[in-house]
N, C-alpha and C positions, 0 to 999 in steps of 0.2 A: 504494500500500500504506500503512497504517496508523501504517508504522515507519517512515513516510520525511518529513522534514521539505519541506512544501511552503504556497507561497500562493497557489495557484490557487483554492481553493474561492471566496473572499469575492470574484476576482476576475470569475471565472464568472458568480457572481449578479450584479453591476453589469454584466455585460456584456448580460445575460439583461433589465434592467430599460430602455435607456435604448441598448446597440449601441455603449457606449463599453467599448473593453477596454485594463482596466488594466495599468502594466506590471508585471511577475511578475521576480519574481529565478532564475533560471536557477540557477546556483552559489552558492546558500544557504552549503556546508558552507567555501569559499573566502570568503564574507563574512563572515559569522561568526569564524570565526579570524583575520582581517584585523585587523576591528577589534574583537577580544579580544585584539589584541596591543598595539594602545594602552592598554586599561586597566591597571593594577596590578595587584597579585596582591589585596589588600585590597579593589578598589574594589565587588566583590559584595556585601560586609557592608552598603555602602550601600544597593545596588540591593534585597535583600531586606527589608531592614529599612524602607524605605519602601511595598514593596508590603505589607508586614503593614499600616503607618499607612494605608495607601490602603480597603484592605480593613477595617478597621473605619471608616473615618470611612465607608463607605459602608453602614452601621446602618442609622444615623441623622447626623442634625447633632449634633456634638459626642456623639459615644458614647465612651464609658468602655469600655478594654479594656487587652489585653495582647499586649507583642512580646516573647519569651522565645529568646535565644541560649544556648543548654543543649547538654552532649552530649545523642545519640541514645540511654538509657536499654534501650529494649526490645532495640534493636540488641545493646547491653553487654550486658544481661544474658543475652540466649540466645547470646552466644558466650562464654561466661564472663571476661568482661571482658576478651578479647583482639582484638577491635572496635569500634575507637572514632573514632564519625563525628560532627563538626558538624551541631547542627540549629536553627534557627530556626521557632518556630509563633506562630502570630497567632490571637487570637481574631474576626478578621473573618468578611465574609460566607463563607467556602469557594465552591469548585465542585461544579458537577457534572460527573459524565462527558464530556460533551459543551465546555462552557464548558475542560476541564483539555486537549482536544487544539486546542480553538481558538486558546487561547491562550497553553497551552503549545510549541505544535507549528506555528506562525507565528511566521518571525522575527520580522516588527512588528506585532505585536498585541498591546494591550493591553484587559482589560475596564473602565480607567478612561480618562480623558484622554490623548490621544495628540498632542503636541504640541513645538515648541522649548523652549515655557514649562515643560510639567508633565513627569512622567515618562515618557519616552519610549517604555515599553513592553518594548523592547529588553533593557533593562539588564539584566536576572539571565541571560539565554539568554545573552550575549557575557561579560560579567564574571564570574560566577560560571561559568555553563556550561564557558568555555574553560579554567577550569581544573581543571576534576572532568568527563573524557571518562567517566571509569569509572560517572556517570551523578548526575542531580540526580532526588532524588524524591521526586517531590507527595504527600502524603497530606491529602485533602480532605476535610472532611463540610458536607455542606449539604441541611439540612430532615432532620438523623440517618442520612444514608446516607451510606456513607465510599467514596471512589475513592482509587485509586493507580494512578499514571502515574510511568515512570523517563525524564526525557531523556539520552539517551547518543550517547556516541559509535560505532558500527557499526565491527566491526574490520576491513573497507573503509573505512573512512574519512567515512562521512557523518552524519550529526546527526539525529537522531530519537528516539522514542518507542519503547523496548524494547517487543516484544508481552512479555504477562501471561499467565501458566496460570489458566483457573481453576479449581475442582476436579472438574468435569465433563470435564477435560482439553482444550476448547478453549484458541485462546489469541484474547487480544482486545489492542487498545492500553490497554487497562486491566484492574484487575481488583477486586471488591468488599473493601472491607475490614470487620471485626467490630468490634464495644465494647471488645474486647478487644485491640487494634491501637493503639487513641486514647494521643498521648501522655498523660502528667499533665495538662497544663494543662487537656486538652479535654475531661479529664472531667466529667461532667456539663453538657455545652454539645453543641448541634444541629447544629454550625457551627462551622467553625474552618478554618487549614492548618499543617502541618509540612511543610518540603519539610528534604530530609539532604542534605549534601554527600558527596560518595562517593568523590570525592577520585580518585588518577590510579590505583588498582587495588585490589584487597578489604582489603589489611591497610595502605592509606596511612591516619594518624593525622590527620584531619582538624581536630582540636580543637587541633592544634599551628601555629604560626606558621610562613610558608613566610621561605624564606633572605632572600629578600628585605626583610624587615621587622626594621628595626636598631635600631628604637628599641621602648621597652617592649614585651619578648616576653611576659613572664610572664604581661600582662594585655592582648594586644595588640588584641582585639576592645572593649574598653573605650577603650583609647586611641584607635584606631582615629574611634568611633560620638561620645567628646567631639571628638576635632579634627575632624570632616566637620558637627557640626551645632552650630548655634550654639544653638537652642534645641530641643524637641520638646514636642508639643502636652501639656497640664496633664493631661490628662485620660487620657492613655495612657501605660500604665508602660511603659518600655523595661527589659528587664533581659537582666543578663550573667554566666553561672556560668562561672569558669573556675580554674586550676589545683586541680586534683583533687589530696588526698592521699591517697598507698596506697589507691586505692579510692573514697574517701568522699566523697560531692558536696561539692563547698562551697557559701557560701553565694551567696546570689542578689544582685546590686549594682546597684541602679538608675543608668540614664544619663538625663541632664540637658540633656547640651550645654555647650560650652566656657560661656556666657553665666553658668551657675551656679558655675563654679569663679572666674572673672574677680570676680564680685560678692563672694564670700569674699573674696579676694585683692588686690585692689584698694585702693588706697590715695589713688586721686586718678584723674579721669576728665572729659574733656567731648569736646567735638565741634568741628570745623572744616569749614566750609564752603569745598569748592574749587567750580573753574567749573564742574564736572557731576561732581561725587561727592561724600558726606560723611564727615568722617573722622573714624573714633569715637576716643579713645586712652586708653590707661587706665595707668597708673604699677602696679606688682604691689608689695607689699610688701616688705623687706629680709631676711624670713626664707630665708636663703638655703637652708638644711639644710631644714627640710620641705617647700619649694616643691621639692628635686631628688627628695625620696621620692613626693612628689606625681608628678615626670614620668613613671611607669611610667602613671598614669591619664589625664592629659591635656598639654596643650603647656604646661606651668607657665613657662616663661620667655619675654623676649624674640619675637615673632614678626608679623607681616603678613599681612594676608591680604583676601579678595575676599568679601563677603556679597551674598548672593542669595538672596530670599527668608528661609527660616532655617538655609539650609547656607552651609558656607566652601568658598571657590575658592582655586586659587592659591597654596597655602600650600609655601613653602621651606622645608626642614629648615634648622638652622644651618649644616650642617657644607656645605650649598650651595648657597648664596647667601641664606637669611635674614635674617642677620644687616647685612650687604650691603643688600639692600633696606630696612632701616631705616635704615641709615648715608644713603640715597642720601636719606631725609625727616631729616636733619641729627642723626640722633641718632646722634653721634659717643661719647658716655660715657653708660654706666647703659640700653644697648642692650638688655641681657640682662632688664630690667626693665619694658620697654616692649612694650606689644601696641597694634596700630592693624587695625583696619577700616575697610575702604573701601568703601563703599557706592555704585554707581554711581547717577548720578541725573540722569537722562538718558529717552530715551521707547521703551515696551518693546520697539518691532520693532528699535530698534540695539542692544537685547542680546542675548544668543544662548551659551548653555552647546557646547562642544563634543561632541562622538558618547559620549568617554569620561567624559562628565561629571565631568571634573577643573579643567577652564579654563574662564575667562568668555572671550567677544571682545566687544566696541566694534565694531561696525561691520563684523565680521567681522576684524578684526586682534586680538593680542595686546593688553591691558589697558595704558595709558600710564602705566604706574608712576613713569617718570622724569620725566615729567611734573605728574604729582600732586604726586612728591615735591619740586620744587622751587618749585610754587605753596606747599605744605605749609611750607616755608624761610620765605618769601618774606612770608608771611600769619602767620608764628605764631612763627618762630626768635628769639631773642637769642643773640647772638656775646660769647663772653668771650674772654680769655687762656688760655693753655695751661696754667699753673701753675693758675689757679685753677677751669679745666673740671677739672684732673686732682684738683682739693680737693675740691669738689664730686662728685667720683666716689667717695670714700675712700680714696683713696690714702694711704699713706703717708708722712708728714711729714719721712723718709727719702727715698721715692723722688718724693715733689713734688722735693726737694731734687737729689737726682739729675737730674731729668728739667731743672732749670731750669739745673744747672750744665752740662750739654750741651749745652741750646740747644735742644733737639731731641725731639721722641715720635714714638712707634713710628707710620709710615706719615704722616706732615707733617714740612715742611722748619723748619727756625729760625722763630720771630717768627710763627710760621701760627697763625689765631686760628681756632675750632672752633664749632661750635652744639653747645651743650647741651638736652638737654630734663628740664627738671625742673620743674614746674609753678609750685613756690612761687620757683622763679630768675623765674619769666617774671612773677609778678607782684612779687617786689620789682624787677627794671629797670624796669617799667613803671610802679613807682609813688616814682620816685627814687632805686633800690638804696640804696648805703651813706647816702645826705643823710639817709634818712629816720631814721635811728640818731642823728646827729650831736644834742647836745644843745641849739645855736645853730646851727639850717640856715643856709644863706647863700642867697641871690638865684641862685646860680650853677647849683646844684643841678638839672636834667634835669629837666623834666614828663615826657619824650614826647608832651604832646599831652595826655595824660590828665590830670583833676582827682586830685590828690595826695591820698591819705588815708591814714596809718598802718597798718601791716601786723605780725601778729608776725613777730619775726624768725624765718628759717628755721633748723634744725638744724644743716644743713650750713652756716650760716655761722661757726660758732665753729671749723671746719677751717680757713675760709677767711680769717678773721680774728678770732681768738679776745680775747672781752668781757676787759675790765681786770677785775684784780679789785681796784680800789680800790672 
């Protein structure tokens, strides 16, 4: 039947051409929720929002277009605004009829690349799908004829394709849609999709953030779409409308990808080469007050994480273990200011994204962070004292005072010397530290190896030993 999620057709024909039969998943509607339960509640914003990029780049090369996270508008409006569902539409190629139950209605089927590397096809049927049973649905036009297909959950319990009325009173796994159907965006275009989220029954609030999402609610589809991509292509707007007041849309908010808020922000950046990965690091600026108004849009502080491709893997919230994994690459003081990318580099079949496309693996294991992290030490660290890491953090000339007359900082024993990471530390030790101040250097004074050449002094040395003022 028409409503019932299956992959036997494409198996059929391969068996039909050549008498090899493919294997077929038996319990679809038990794999599916399997692993929909690995992904997040968020990780669909991914999954769609790349099939929109998939769908227009396949135009052309390099086509100009639109992926628009909007409510659902018609929906609002013909229930008097007591209706309110998430939608995403893309100005890409659309479907047709056919094309929306192939690969709508096939767990792995995708009509681009299907693969470890590219988008697996899967991903909105298990991430999104698993969390809107009350149904995902397509609205397509391609070559100006519009379909609609609902995937749902069956109140048996199984995964498919709602049949559709259409007005002749048959019902089909589809059903024609009008000009009059087309979101905004599509109008006047031949071509396009919206698919709505439906969320788990008719009056769930789709455009609201689920419990699970603790950080920037307000704007959580923004925050969301900057921490998952590092960048997104030039030539395609991503946009995000979200908190509605009394009624009124708001405005429309292009996303960028972290890459664009880092480049604002940024205050100091290079790269370090470990044994198989590269590592980007970039220092954020001291504004500390509108980098935290900033967090409702992206990860403005502090954090680590895995690139591939031009999305981010791996990424730790602070509150467990972010913060933690930076400490573990020596950045003991000014953590909360530091962001590092890790770039594996390495040859493609030993990397491999997992099902829920949240982790990278190495070789099919967990990513060697503690290992990076102490090549990362090892290749790039300088080691101060504790009073003068804690100056160099801003501390207080009170609680430097305190912390020395103890002996002691929080989480190190007495006499324990700490890695700082502050770029302009690393090149005055490396270019003499204090000698190069001194008015008469002496012979005694530290190379490291390195040719000596004069540096301005850094800011934070006047905490650390503050200029005479003769």
């Amino acid at each position: 039947m028409p409503g019932q999620l299956s992959q036997r057709d494409h198996t059929a024909d391969a068996a039909a051409v050549d008498g090899w039969h493919e294997l077929a998943v038996a319990n679809p509607t038990f794999l599916l929720e399997r692993l929909g339960s690995e992904c997040t509640d968020v990780q669909g914003l991914r999954e769609l929002t790349v099939n929109g990029l998939d769908a227009i780049a396949a135009l052309s090369a390099r086509a100009g277009g639109r992926v628009v996270w909007d409510r659902d508008w018609l929906r609002f409006d013909a229930s008097g605004g007591r209706v309110r569902k998430l939608s995403v539409t893309d100005t890409g190629t659309g479907m047709t009829p056919e094309q929306l139950r192939k690969y709508i209605n096939q767990l792995a089927s995708s009509g681009r690349e299907q693969s470890a590397a590219a988008n697996f096809g899967v991903g909105a049927k298990i991430a999104a799908g698993s969390r809107n049973p009350h149904g995902l649905e397509y609205r397509s036009w391609h070559g100006g004829h519009g379909s609609l297909v609902c995937f749902k959950r069956h109140p048996d319990g199984r995964w498919g394709l709602e049949p559709q009325r259409w007005p002749d009173g048959r019902r089909e796994f589809w059903r024609p849609l009008g000009e009059q159907e087309k979101p905004w965006l599509l109008r006047g275009y031949d071509h396009g999709t919206q698919v709505v989220l439906l969320g788990r029954h008719e009056r769930h609030d789709t455009t609201q953030a689920a419990d699970s999402v603790t950080d920037g609610r307000r704007h959580w589809i923004t925050r969301d779409l900057n921490g998952r991509f590092l960048r997104l292509p030039e030539e395609v707007e991503v946009l995000v409308r979200e908190q509605h007041r009394r009624g009124q849309p708001a405005q429309l908010q292009r996303i960028y990808g972290e890459r664009h808020h880092l480049r604002q922000r940024a205050i100091a950046a290079g790269v370090v080469q470990l044994s198989d990965a590269i590592a980007h690091w970039r220092v954020l600026d001291e504004d500390h007050r509108t980098r935290r108004r900033e967090a409702a849009f992206w990860a403005s502080t502090g954090h680590a994480a895995a690139v591939y491709g031009d999305e981010l893997y791996d990424i730790l919230p602070q509150t467990r273990g972010g913060y933690g994994r930076l400490q573990d690459f020596g950045i003991r003081f000014g953590y909360e200011q530091v962001v590092l990318h890790l770039e594996p580099h390495v040859q493609a079949d030993r990397l491999q994204c997992n099902t829920a496309r949240m982790l990278l693996l190495l070789d099919h294991e967990p990513l060697p962070w503690a290992r990076w992290g102490e090549e990362f030490v090892d290749r790039y660290g300088v080691s101060v004292g504790l009073d003068v890491a804690a100056s160099i953090a801003g501390f207080s000339e009170d609680k430097v005072r305190e912390l020395r007359r103890a002996g002691r900082f929080p989480g190190h024993r007495a006499g324990t010397r700490v890695m700082v990471f502050v770029p302009d530390l690393v090149e005055w030790m490396r270019n003499g530290g204090e000698a190069q101040y001194d008015t008469a250097p002496t012979s005694k004074a530290p190379s490291h190896g390195i040719e000596r050449r004069r540096a301005d002094r850094p800011a934070w040395m006047d905490r650390v030993s503050p200029r005479s003022s003769a």
